[in-house]
N, C-alpha and C positions, 0 to 999 in steps of 0.2 A: 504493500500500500504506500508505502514510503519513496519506494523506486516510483511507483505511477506518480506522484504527486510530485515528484523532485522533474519525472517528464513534462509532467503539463507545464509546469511553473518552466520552465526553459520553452517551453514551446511556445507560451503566451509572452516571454520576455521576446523571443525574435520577432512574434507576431507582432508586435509592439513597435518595433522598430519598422520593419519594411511596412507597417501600415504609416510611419510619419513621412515617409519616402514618396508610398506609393498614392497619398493625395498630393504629390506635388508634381511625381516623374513618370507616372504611367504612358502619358503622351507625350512624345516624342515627334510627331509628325511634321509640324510646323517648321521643330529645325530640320528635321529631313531631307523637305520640299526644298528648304530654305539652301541648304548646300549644294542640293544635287543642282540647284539655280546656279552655282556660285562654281558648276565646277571644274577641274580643269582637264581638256584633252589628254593633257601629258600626264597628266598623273592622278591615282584613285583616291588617294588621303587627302583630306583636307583638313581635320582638326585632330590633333596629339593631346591625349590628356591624361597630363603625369600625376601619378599618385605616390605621394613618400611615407613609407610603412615602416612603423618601427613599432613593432608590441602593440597589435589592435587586433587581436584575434578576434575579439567580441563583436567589432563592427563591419571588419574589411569584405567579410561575406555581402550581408546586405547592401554596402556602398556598390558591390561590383555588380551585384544583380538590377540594380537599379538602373546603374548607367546607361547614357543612348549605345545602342549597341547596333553598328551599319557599315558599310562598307567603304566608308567616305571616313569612316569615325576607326584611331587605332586609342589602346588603352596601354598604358606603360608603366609599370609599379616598379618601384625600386624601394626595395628591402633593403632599409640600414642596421643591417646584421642583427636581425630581431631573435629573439632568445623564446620564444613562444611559438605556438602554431600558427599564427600564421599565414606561413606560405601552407599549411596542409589543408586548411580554411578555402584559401585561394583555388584548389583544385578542387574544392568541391560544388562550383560554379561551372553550371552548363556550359561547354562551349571557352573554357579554362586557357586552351591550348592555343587561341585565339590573342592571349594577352602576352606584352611582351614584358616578362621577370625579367630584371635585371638583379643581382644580391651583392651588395656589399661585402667584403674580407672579414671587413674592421666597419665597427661604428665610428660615420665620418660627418654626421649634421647633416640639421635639417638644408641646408643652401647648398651642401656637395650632395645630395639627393637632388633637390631640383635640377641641381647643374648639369648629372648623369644622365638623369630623363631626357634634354636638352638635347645631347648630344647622339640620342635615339631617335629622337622625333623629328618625321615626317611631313606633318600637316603642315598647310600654308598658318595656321593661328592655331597657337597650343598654350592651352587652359592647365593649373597645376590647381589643387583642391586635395585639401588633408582629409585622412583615414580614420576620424577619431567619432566620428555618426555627426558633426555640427553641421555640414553644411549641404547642401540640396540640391541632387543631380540636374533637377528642373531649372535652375536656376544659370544654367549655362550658356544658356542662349541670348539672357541676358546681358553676359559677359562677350558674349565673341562677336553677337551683330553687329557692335560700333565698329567693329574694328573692321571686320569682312565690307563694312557700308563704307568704310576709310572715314569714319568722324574719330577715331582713336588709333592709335600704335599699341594702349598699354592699358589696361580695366583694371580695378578692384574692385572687389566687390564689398559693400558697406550694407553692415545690419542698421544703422543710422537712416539712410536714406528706404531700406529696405523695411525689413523687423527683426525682433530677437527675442524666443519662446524662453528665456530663464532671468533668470538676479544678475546681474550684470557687477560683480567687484568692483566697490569703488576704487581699490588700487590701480584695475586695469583702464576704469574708466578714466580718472585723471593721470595718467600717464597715457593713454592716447591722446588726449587734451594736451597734454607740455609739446610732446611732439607735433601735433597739430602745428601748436602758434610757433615752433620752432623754424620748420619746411613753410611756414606761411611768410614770417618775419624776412628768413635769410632768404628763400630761395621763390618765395612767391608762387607756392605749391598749397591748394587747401584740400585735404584730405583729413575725412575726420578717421575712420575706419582704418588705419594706416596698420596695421598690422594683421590686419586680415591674410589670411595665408590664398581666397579662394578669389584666382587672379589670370588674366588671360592676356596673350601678347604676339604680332606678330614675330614670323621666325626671323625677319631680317635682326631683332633684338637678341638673338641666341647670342652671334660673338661677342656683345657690350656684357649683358647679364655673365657668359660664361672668365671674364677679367674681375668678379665682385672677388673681395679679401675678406669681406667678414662672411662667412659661412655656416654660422649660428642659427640663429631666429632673427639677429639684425641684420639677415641677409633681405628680409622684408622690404627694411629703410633704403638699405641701399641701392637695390633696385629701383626705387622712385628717382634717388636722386641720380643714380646715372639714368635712369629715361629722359629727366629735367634736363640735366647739363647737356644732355645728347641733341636738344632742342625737339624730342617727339612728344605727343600730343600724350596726355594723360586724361585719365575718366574717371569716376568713381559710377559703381551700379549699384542700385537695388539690389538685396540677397536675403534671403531668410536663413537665421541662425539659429540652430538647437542645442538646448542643452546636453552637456557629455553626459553620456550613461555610463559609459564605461571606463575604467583607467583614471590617471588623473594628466595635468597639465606637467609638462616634462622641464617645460620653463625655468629657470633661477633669476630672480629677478632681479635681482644685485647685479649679476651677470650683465644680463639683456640690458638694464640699464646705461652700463658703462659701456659695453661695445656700441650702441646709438649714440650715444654722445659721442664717442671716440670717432663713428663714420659720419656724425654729423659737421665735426670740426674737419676734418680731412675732406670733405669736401665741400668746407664753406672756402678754404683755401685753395681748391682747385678751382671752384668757381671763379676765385679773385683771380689767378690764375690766366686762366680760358678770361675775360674780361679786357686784363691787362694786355691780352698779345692778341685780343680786338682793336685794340685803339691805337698799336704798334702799326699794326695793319692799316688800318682808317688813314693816320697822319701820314705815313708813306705812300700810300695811295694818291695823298692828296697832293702833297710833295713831288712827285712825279709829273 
């Protein structure tokens, strides 16, 4: 009686899950339509969408069953050497053989995940979206139309502009807040959602993104500010955010603190940088 109650109760926790999914991602059609419109002679792929896994046995299933799954669409998971199942998780998703694993040695961070994925993918605009059940297959299309429309290079996706189903940490809220007025003040960037991991970009961004040094979680920041200095268009989207059911947040915040300020100063100097051998430029120009 024990065993049967210990099933249901797991069976009702999954149900639970792929039912917050599946009032959001069941319907896929739209973006579809929407690709097969957009697509190209020379090649089948058109969006890459990198997933960084590291210890979410609990959710990686349901996120994968979720996703749009087409021929135009490839899926790309990189394991940072997760100590849990998993990848055994992963292969118990119809049609498994279809994704491409990529596994880590060594645990190397969440921004040498992204990076690895990068360097896989295919699609003309590839979307990356953490493993941990927060954020909403459906929400994707969101993310990539501006960019496939060319009114953006680079999306985030923001629970602010969007929604967010739990308590929201006032520690994480005023520290997206500092950073906010930070990239607003120095660099004329306003993003409130700035740490959002669930973020979509064309691939001519691969070789900029794949030169970031912080490799952390302030791989996030730094990402915006090389899109900024790079002079490409930035967006913030709509996304609905869920609470984690599972695991907890992997974050140090002391950490993540000091590596944001560290890449925020390092590239307010490059800025001044990139400014000053503007204006070297301009006067010689003129001088001529």
């Amino acid at each position: 009686m024990k065993l049967l109650n210990r099933v249901n109760s797991n069976r009702a926790t999954f149900t639970s899950i792929r039912t917050k999914y599946s009032k959001n991602a069941t319907d896929f059609q739209e973006m579809y339509e929407y690709l097969n419109e957009h697509q190209n002679a020379r090649k089948s792929v058109m969006l890459s969408i990198i997933l960084p896994l590291y210890n979410e046995e609990k959710t990686i299933r349901s996120i994968l069953e979720d996703l749009p799954r087409n021929k135009s669409i490839e899926i790309i998971i990189i394991d940072d050497h997760s100590s849990d199942n998993s990848l055994n998780e992963i292969r118990k998703v119809d049609g498994y053989d279809e994704f491409k694993v990529i596994r880590h040695l060594v645990n190397r961070g969440y921004g040498n995940a992204i990076i690895t994925g990068m360097q896989y993918a295919t699609g003309d605009v590839i979307v990356s979206m953490d493993t941990d059940g927060q954020h909403s297959p459906a929400d994707i299309f969101n993310l990539i139309k501006p960019i496939f429309d060319g009114e953006a290079d680079y999306t985030i996706g923001s629970r602010y502009l969007g929604s967010y189903h739990y308590r929201l940490p006032i520690a994480t809220r005023l520290g997206e807040v500092l950073i906010e007025k930070f990239l607003h003040f120095f660099f004329g960037i306003k993003i409130m959602n700035n740490q959002n991991g669930f973020r979509a970009f064309n691939k001519k961004l691969v070789p900029l993104f794949s030169e970031a040094k912080f490799l952390g979680y302030a791989f996030c920041t730094e990402q915006i500010l090389q899109a900024k200095l790079s002079e490409h268009q930035i967006l913030e989207c709509p996304i609905k955010v869920y609470n984690r059911e599972y695991g907890y947040s992997r974050i140090i915040l002391r950490k993540l603190t000091l590596n944001i300020f560290a890449c925020l100063l390092i590239y307010y100097f490059k800025k001044f940088y990139l400014n000053l051998l503007k204006k070297r430029k301009t006067i010689k120009g003129f001088l001529w």
